[in-house]
LOZARO-576063 format. One record per residue: residue number from 1; x, y, z of N, C-alpha, C, O in turn. Coordinates in nm, 4 decimals, padded with zeros to 6 digits. Example, Ala and Ser with C-alpha at 12.3 -4.5 7.8 and 13.67 -1.06 7.14 Angstrom:
BEGIN
> pos,neast,nnorth,nup,caeast,canorth,caup,ceast,cnorth,cup,oeast,onorth,oup
> 1,01.3190,-00.5690,00.7800,01.2300,-00.4500,00.7800,01.3200,-00.3300,00.7800,01.4236,-00.3319,00.8465
> 2,01.2850,-00.2250,00.7080,01.3670,-00.1060,00.7140,01.2900,00.0030,00.7870,01.3409,00.1138,00.8039
//
This chain:
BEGIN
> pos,neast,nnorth,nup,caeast,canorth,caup,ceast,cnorth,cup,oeast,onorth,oup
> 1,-01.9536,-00.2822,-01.9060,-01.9030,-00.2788,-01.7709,-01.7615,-00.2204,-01.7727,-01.6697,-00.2705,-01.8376
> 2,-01.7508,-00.1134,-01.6985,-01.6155,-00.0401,-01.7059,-01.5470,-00.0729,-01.5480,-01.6267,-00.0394,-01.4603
> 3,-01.4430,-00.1193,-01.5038,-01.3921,-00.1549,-01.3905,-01.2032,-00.1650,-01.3893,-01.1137,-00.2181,-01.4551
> 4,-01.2213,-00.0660,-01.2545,-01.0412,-00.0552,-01.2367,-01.0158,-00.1658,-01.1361,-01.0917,-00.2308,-01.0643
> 5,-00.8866,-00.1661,-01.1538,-00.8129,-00.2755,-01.0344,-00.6718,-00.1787,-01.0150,-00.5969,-00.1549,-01.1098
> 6,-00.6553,-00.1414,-00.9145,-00.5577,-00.0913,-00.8527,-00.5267,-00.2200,-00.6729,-00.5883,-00.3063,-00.6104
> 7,-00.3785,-00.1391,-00.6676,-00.3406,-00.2237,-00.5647,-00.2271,-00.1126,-00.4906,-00.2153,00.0017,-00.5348
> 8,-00.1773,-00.1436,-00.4177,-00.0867,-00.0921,-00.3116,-00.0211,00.0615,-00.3457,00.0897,00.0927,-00.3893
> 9,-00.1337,00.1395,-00.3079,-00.1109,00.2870,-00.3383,-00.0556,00.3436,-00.1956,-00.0643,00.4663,-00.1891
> 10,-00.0061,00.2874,-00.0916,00.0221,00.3330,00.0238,00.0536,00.4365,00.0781,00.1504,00.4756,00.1432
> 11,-00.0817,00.4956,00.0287,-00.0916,00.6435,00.0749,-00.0682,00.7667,-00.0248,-00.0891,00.8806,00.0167
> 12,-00.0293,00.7467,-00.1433,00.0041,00.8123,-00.2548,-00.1112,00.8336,-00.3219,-00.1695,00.7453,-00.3848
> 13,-00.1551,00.9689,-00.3103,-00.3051,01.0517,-00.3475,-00.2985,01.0476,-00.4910,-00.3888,01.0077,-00.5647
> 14,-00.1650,01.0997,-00.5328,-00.0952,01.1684,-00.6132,-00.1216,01.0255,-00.7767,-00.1502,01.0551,-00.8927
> 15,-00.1026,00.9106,-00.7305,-00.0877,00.8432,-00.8230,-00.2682,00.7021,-00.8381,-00.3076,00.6174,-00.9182
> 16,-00.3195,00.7671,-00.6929,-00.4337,00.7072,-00.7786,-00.5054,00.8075,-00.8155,-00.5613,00.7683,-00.9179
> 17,-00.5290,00.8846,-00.8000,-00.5793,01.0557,-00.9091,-00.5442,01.0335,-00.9996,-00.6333,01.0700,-01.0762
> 18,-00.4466,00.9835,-01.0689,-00.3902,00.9490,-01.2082,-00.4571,00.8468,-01.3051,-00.5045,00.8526,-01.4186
> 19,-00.4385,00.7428,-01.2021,-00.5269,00.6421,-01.2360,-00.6667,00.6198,-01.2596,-00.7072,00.5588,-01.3586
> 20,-00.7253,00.6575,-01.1898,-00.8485,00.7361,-01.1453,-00.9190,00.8001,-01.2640,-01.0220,00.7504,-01.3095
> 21,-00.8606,00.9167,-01.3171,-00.8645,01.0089,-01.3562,-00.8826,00.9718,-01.5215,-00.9481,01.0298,-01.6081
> 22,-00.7895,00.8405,-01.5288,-00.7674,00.7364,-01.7016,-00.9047,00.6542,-01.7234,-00.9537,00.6331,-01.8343
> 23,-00.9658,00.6058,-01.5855,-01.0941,00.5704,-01.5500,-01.2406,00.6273,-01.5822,-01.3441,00.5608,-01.5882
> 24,-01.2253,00.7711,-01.6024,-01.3520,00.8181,-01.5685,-01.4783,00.7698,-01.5535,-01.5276,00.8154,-01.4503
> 25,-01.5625,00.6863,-01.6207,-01.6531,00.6800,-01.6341,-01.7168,00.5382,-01.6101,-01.8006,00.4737,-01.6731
> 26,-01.6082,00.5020,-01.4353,-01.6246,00.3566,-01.4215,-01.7373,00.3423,-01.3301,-01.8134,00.4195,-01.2718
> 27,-01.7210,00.2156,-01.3383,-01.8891,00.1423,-01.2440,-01.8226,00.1197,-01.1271,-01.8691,00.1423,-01.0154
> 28,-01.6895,00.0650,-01.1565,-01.6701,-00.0120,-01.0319,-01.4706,-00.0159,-00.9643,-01.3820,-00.0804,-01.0203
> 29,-01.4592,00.0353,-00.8898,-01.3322,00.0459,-00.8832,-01.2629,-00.0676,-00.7703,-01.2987,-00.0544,-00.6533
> 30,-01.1603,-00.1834,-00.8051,-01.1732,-00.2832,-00.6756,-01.0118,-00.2392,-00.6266,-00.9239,-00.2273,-00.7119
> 31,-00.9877,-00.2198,-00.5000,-00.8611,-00.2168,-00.4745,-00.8042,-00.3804,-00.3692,-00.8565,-00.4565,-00.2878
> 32,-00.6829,-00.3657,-00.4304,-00.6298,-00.4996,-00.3317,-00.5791,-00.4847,-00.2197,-00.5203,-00.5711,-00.1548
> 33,-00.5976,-00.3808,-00.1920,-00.4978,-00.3505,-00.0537,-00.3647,-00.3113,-00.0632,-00.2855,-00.3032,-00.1571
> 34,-00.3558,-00.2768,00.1202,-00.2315,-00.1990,00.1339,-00.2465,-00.0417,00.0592,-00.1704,00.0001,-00.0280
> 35,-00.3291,00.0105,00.0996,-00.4089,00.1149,00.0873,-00.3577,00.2387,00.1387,-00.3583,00.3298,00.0559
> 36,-00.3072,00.2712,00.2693,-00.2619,00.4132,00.2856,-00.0903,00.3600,00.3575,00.0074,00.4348,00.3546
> 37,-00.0884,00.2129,00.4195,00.0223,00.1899,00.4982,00.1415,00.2391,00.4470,00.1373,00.2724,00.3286
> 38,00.2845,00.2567,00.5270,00.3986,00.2673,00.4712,00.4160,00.3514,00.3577,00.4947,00.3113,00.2720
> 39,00.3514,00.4728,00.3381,00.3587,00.5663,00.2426,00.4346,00.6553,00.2569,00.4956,00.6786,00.3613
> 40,00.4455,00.7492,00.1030,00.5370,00.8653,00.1496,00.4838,00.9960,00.1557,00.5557,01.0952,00.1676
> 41,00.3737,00.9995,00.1490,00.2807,01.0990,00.2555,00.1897,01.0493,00.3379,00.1374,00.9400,00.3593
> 42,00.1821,01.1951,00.3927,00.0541,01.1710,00.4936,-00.0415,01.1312,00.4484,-00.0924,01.1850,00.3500
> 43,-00.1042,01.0021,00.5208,-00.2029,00.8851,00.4485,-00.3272,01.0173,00.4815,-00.4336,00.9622,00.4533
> 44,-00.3495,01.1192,00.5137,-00.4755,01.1839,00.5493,-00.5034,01.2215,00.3920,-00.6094,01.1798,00.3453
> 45,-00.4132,01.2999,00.3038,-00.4570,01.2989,00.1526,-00.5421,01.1926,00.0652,-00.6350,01.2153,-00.0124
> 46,-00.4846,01.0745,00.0999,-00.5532,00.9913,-00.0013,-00.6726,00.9245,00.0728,-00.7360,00.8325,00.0211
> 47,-00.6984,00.9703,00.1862,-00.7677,00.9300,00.3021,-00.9080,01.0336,00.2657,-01.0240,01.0001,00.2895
> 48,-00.8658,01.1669,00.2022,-00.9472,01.2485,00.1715,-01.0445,01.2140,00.0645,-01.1646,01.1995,00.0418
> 49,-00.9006,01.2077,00.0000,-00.9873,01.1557,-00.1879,-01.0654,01.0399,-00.2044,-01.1714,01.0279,-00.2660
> 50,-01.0280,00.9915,-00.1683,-01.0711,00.7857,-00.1164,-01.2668,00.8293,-00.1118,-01.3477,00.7866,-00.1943
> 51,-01.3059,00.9369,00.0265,-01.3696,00.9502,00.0491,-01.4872,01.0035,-00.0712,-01.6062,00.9721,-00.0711
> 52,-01.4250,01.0829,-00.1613,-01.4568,01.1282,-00.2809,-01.5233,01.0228,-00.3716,-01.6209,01.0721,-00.4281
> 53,-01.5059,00.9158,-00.3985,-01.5000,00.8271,-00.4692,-01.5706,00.7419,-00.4569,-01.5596,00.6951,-00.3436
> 54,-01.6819,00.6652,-00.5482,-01.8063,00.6104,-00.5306,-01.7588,00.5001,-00.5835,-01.6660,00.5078,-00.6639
> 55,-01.8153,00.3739,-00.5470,-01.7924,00.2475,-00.5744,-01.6861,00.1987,-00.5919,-01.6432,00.1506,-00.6967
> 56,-01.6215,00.2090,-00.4658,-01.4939,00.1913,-00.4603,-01.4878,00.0969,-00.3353,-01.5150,00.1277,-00.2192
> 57,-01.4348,-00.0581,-00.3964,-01.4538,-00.1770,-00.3203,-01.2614,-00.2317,-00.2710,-01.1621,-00.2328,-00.3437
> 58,-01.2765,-00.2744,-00.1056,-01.1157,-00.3044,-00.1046,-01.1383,-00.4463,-00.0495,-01.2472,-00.4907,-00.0128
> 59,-01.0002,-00.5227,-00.0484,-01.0019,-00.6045,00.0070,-00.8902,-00.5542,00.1297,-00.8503,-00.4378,00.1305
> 60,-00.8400,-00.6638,00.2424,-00.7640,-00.5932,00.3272,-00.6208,-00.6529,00.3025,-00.5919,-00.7724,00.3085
> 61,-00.5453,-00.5595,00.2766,-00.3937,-00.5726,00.2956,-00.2940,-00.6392,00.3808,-00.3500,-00.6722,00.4853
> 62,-00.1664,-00.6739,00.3804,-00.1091,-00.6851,00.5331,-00.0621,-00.5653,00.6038,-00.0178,-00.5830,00.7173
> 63,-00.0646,-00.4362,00.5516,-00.0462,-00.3369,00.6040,-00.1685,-00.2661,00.5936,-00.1683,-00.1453,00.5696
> 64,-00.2660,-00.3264,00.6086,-00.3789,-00.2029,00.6274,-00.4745,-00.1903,00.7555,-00.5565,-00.2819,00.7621
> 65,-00.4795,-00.1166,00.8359,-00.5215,-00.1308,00.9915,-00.6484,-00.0455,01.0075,-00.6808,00.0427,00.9280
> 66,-00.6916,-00.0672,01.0768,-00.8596,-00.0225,01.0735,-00.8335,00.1368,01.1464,-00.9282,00.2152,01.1524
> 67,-00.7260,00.1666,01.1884,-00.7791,00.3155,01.1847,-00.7864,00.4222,01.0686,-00.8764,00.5059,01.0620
> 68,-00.6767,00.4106,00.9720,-00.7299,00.4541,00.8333,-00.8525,00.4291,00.7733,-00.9283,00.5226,00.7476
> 69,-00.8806,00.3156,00.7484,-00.9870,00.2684,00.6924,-01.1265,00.3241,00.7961,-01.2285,00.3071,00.7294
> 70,-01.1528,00.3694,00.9018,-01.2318,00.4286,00.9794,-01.2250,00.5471,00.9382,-01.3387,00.5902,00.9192
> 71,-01.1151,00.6501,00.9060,-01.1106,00.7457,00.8648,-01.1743,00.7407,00.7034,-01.1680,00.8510,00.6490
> 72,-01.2078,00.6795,00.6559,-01.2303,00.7004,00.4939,-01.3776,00.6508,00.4982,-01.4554,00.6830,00.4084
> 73,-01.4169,00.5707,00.6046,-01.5643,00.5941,00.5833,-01.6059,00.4278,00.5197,-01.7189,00.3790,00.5177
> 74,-01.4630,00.3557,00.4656,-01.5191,00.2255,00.3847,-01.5183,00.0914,00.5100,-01.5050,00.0923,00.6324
> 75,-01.5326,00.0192,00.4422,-01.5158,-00.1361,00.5095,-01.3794,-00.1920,00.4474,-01.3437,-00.1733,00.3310
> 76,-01.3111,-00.2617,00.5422,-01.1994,-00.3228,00.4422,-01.1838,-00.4794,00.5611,-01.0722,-00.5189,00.5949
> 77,-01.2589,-00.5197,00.5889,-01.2493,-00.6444,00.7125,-01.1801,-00.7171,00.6331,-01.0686,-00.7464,00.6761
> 78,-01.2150,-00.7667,00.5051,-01.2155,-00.9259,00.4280,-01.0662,-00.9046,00.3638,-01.0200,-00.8019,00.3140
> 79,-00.9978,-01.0485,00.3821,-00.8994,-01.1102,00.3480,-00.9011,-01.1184,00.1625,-00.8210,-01.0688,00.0833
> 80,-01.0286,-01.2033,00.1361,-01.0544,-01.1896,00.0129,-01.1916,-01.1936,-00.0075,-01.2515,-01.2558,00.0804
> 81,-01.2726,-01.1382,-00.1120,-01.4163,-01.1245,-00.1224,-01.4150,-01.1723,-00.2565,-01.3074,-01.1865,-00.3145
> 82,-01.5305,-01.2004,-00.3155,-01.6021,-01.2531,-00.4480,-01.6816,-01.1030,-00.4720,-01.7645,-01.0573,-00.3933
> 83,-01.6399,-01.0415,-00.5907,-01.7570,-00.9303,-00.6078,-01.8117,-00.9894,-00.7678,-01.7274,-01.0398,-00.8420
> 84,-01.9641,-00.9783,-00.8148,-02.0305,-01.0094,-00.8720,-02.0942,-00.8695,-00.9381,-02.1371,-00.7784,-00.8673
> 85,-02.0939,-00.8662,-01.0749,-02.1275,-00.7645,-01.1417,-02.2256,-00.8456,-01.2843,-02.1712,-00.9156,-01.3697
> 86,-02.3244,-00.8251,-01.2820,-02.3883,-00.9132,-01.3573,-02.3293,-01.0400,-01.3889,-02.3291,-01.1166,-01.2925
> 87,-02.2753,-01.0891,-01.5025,-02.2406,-01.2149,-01.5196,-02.0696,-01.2389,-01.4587,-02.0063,-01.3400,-01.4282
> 88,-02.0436,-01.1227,-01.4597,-01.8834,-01.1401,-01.4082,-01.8572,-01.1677,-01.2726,-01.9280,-01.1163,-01.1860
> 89,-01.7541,-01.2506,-01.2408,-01.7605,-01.2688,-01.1068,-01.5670,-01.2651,-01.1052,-01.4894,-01.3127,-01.1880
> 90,-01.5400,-01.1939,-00.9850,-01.4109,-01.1646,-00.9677,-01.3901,-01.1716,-00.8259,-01.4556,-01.1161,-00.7376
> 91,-01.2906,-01.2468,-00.8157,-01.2328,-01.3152,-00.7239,-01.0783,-01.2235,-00.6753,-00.9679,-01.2582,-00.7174
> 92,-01.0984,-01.1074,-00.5836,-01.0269,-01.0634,-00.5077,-00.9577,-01.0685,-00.3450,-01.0201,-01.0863,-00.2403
> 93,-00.8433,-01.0519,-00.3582,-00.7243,-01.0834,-00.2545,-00.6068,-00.9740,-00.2617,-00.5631,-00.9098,-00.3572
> 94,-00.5691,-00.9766,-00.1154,-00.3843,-00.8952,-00.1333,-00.2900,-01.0172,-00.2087,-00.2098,-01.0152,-00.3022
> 95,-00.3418,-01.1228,-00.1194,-00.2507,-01.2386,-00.1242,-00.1178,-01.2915,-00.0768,-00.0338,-01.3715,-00.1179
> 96,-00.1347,-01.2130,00.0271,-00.0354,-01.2226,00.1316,-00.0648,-01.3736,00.2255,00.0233,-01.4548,00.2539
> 97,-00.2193,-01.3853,00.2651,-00.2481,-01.5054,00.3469,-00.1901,-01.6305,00.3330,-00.1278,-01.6885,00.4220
> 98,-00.2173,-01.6851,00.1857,-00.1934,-01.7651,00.1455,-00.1704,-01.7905,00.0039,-00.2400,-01.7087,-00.0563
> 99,-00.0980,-01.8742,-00.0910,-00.0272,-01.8790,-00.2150,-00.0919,-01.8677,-00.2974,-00.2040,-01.9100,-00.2691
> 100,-00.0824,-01.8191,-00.4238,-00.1290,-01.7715,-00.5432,-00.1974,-01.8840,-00.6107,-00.2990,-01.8633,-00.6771
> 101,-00.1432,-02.0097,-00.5961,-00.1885,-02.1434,-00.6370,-00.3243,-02.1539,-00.5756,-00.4230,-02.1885,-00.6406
> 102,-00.3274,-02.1158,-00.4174,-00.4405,-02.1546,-00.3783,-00.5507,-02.0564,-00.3703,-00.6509,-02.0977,-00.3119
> 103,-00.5538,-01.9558,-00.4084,-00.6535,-01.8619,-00.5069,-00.7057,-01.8963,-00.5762,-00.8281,-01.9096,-00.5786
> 104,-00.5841,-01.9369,-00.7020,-00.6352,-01.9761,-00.8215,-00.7217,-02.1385,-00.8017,-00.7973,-02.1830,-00.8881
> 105,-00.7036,-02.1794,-00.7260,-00.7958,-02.2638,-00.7268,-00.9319,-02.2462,-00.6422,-01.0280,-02.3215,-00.6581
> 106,-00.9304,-02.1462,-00.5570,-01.0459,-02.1161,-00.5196,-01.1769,-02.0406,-00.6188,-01.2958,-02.0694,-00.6319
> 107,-01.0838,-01.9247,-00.6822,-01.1161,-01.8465,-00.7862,-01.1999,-01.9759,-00.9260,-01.2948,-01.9693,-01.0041
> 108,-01.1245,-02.0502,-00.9002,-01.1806,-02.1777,-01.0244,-01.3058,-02.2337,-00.9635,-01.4045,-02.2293,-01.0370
> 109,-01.3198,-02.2789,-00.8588,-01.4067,-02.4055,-00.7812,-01.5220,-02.2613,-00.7739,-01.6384,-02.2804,-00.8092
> 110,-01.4891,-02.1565,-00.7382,-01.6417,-02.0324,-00.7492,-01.6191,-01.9822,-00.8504,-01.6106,-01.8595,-00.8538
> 111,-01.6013,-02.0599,-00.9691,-01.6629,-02.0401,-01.1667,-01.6638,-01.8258,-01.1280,-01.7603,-01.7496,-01.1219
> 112,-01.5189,-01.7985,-01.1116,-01.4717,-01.6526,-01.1636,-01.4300,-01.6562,-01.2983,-01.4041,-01.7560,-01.3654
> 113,-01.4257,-01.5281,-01.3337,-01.3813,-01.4966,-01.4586,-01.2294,-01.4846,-01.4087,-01.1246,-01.5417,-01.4390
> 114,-01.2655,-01.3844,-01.3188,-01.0901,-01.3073,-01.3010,-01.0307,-01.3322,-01.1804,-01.1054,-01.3101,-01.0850
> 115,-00.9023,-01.3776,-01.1484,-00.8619,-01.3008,-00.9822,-00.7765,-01.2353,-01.0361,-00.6995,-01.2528,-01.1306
> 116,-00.8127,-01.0995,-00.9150,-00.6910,-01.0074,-00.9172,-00.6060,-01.0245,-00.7707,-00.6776,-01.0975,-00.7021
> 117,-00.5350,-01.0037,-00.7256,-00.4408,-00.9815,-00.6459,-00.3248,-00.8763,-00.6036,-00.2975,-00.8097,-00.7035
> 118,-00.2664,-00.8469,-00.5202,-00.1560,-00.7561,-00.5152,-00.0761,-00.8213,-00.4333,-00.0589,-00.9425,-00.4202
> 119,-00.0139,-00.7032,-00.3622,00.0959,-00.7660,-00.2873,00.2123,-00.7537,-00.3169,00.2711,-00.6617,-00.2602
> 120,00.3017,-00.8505,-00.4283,00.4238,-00.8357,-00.4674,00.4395,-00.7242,-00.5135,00.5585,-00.6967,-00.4976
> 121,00.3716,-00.6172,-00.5774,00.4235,-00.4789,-00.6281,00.4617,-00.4798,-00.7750,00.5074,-00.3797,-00.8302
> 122,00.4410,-00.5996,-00.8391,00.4806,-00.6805,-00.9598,00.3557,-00.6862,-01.0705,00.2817,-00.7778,-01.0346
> 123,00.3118,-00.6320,-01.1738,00.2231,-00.6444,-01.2154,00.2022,-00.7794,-01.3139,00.2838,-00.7788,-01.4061
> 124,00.1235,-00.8794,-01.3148,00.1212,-00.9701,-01.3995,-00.0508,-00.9820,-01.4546,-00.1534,-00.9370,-01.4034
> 125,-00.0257,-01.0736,-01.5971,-00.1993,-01.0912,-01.6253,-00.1321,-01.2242,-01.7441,-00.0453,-01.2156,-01.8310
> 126,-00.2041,-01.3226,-01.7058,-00.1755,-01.4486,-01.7681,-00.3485,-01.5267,-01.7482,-00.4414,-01.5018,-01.6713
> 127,-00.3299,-01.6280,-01.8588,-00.4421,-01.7213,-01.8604,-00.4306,-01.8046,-01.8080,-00.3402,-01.8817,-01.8403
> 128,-00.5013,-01.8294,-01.7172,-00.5125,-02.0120,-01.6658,-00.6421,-02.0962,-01.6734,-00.7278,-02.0732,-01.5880
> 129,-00.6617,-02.1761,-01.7517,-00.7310,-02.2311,-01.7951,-00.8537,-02.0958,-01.8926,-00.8537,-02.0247,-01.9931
> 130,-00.9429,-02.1327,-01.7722,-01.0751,-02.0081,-01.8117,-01.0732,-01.8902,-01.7197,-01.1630,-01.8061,-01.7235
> 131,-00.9610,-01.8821,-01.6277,-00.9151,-01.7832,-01.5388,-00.8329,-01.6884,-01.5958,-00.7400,-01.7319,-01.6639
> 132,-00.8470,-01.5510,-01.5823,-00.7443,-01.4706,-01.5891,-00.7018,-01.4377,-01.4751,-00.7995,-01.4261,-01.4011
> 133,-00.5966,-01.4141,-01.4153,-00.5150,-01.3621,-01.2620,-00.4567,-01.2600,-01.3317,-00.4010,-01.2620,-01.4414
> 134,-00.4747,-01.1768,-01.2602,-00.4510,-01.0557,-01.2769,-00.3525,-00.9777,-01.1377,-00.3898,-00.9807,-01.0204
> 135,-00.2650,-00.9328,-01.1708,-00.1641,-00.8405,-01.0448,-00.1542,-00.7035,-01.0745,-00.0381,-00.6710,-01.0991
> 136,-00.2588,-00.5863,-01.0826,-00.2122,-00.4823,-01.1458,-00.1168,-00.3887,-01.1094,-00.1117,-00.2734,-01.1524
> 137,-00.0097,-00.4611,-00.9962,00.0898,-00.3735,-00.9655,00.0505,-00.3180,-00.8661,-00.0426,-00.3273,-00.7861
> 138,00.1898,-00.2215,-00.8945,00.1426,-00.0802,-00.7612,00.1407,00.0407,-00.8352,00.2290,00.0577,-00.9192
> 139,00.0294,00.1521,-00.8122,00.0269,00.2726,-00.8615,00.1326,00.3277,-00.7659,00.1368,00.4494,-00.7844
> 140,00.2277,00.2875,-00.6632,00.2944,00.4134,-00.6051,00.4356,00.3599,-00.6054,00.5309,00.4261,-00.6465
> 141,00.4454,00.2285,-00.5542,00.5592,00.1432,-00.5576,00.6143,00.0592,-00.6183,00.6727,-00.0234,-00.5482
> 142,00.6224,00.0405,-00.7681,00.6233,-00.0907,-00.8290,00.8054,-00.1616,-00.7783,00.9022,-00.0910,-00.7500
> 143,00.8030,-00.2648,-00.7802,00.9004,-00.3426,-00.7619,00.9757,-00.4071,-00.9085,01.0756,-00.4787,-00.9153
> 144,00.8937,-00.3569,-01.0142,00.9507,-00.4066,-01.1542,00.9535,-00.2341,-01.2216,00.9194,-00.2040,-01.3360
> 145,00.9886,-00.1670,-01.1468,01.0091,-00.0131,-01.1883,00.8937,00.0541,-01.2931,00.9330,00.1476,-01.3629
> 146,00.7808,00.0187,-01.3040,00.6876,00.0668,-01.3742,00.5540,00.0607,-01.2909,00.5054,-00.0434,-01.2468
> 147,00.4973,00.1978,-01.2746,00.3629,00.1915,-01.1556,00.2446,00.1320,-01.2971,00.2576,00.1516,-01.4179
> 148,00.1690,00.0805,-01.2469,00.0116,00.0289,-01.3256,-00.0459,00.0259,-01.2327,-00.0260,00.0391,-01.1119
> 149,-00.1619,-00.0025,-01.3294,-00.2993,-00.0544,-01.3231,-00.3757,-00.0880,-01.4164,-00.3602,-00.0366,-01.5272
> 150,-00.4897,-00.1951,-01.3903,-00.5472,-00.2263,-01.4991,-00.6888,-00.1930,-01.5078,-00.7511,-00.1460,-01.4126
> 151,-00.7427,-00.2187,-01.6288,-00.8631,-00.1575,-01.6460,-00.9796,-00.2404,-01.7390,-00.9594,-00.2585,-01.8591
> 152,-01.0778,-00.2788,-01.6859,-01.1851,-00.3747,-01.7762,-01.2899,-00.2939,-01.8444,-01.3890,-00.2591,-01.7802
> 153,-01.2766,-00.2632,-01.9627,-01.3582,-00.2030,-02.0440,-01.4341,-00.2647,-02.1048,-01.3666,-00.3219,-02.1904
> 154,-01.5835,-00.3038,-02.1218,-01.6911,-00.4076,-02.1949,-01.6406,-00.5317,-02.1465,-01.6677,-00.5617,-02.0302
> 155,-01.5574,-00.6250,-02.2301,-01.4668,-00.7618,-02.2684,-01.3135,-00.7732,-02.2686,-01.2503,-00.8787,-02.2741
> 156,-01.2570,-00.6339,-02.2612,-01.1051,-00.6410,-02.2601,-01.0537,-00.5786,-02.1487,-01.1056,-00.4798,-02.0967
> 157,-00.9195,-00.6512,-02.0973,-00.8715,-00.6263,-01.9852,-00.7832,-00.5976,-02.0293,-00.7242,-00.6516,-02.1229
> 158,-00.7408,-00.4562,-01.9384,-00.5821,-00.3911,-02.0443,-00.4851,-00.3706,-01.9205,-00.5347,-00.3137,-01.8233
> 159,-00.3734,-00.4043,-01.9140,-00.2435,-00.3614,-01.8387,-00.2128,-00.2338,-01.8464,-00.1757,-00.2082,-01.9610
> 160,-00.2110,-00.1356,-01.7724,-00.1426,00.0063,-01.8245,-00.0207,00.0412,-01.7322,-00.0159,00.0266,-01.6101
> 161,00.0942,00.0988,-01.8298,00.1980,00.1998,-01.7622,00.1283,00.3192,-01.7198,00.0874,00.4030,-01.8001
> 162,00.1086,00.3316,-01.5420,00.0630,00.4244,-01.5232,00.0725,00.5769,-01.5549,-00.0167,00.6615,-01.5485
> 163,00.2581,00.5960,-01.6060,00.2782,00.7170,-01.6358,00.2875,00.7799,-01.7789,00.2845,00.8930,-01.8276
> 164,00.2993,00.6603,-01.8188,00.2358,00.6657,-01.9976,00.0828,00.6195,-02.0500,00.0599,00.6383,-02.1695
> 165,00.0141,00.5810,-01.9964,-00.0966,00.5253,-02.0025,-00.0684,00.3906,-02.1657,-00.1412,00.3441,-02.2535
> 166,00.0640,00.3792,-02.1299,00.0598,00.2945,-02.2535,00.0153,00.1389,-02.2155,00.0376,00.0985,-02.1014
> 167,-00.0577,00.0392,-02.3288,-00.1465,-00.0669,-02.2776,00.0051,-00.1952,-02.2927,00.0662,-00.2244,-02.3955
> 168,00.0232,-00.2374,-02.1783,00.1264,-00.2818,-02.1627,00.0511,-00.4580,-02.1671,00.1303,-00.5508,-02.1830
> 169,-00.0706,-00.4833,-02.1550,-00.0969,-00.6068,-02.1907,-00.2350,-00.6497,-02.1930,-00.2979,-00.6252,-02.0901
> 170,-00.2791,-00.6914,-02.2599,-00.4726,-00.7049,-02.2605,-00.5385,-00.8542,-02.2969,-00.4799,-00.9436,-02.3580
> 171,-00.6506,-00.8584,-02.2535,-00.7301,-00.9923,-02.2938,-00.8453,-00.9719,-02.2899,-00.8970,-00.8653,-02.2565
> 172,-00.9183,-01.1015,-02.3336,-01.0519,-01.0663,-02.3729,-01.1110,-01.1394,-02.2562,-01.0552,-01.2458,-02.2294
> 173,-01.2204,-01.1015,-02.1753,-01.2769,-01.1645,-02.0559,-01.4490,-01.2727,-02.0942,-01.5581,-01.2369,-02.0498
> 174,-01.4411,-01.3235,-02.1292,-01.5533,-01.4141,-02.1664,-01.6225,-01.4319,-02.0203,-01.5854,-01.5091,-01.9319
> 175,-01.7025,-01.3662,-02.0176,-01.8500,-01.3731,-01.9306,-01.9989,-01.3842,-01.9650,-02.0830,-01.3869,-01.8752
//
């Protein structure tokens, strides 16, 4: 099972093509939101590419408004969704609604492997208990000066510097 997690590309074509691109040969691509809002281009570029792109699942942002998302052709209604890939089950959010604590305990009580999240612009990946939480940053904006994203290859989950593709942190996902 090959699967990206990207988060708050707000509108920057330029840097999930990058990401994207480190991906090739994925099943499943989940974004956290905050998707074209507050960008520094015209959200119609990544609005283009977006469209390009097959299995490509979002959750909804606090900046993400249904006329973009009409333009790209996807669904983005849900706050947070459960996506299920054979035995894996991942527990996605922006995480803006409500606190990270109370994810992680939702993410626990529906037996996930992973939550990912965005939002802060901050990339993190830590263990909790049998949970991994995962933040893969922002491909356009990071707030800790390094854009990522992460990437689930078979059993390992890797952190990447988006502009080095260097693996900035990894684990093993038991599913």
């Amino acid at each position: 099972m090959k699967i990206g997690f990207v988060s708050d590309t707000h509108g920057d074509e330029e840097s999930l093509e990058r990401a994207v691109s480190f991906m090739k040969d994925y099943d499943a691509i989940i974004h956290t939101g905050d998707v074209l809002s507050y960008g520094y281009n015209s959200p119609c570029f990544l609005t283009e590419y977006i469209k390009t792109l097959s299995n490509i699942y979002f959750v909804r942002g606090n900046g993400d408004y249904f006329d973009g998302m009409t333009l790209m052709n996807k669904s983005i209604d849900d706050f947070e969704k459960i996506f299920t890939f054979g035995n894996l089950k991942i527990f996605a959010t922006h995480g803006f609604v409500h606190s990270i604590e109370h994810y992680k305990q939702k993410a626990s009580d529906a037996k996930c492997q992973i939550l990912v999240y965005g939002h802060t612009h901050i990339k993190k990946m830590e263990k909790v208990g049998d949970l991994i939480v995962l933040n893969p940053g922002s491909t356009s904006r990071p707030r800790d000066f390094i854009k990522s994203f992460a990437y689930l290859e078979d059993d390992i989950l890797k952190l990447y510097d988006l502009d080095t593709f260097e693996i900035l942190n990894k684990m093993r996902v038991i599913y």
